[in-house]
Structure formats: C-alpha cells, structure tokens
C-alpha positions in Angstrom: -2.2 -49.3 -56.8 -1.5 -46.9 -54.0 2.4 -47.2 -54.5 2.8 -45.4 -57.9 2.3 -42.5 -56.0 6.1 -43.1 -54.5 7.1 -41.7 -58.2 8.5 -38.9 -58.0 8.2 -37.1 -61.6 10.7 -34.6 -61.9 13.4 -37.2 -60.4 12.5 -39.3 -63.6 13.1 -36.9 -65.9 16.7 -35.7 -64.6 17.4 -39.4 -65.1 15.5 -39.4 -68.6 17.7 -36.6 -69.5 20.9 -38.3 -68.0 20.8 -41.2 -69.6 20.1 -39.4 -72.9 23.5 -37.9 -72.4 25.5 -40.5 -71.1 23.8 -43.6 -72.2 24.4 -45.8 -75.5 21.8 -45.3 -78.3 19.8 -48.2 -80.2 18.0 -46.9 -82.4 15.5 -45.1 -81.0 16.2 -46.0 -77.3 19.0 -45.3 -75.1 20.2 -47.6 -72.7 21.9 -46.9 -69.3 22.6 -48.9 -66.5 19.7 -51.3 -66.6 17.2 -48.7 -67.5 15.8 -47.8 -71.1 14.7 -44.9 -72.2 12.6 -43.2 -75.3 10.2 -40.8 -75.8 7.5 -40.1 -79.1 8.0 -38.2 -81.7 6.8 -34.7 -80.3 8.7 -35.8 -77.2 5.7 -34.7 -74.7 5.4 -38.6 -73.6 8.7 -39.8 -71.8 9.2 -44.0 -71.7 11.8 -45.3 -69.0 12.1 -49.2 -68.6 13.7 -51.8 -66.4 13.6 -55.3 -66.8 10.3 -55.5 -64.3 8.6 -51.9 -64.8 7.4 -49.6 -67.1 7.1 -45.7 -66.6 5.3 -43.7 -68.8 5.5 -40.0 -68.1 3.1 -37.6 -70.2 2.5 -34.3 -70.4 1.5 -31.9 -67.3 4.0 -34.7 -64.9 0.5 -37.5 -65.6 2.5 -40.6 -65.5 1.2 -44.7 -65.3 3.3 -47.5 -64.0 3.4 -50.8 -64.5 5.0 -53.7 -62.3 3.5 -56.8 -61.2 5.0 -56.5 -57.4 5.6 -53.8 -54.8 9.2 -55.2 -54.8 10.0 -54.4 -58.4 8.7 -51.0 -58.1 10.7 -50.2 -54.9 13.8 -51.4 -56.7 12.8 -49.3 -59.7 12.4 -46.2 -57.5 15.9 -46.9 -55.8 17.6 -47.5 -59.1 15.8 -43.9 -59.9 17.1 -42.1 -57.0 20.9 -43.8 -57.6 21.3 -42.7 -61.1 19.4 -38.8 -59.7 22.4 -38.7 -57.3 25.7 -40.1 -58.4 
C-alpha cells in the first residue's frame, strides 16, 4: 500500500530506543504507552507493535507494515511522532 511510505525509519527507532529505556520489560518485550517493542537476537531486525499494526524494521532502514486500515496506520504514525517529541 502506498501509505507505508509515511514511515519514517529513523523516528521509529528513537522511539524503539526510548521505550527500551523507559518502558517496562516482559520478558523479551518492552512495553510503553500502547506500543511494544523487541528485537532478534543479533538485534539487526527491530519489532514495534500496537494493538492494530505491526512494524518491522531490518537492516539498511528496509522495513514492512502491517495494518488492515489507512486509519490504524495514521494513528500508529501519530502515536510515533508523540512519543519522538515529548
């Protein structure tokens, strides 16, 4: 879908990162203000999750989405840009 391209990458990890510091750990997941994060064992692939969408960013900034509307993404993105500015 033309919309993933509203991801912007280096946003998403700042947020990775901040809710690696400042969120709660489960195991092998933090959690943060509606969002999850993880990322595999060499760390090189990055997982960030809502309720509605799934981010999955990989090495070289390649990333795949996946939400079922425009709507869920756009809240995704805003949640994103919230948690990149306060």
């Amino acid at each position: 879908m033309e919309q993933e391209h509203k991801i912007d990458v280096k946003q998403a990890l700042r947020v990775f990162n901040r809710i690696t510091r400042e969120g709660q750990k489960e195991g092998d997941q933090w959690r943060y203000r509606g969002l999850t994060t993880s990322a595999d064992f060499d760390g090189y692939t990055v997982f960030i999750k809502s309720a509605k969408v799934a981010l999955t960013i990989f090495f070289h900034n390649k990333y795949s989405v996946e939400y079922s509307s425009a709507r869920d993404l756009q809240e995704f993105v805003d949640l994103l840009q919230i948690l990149d500015r306060d």
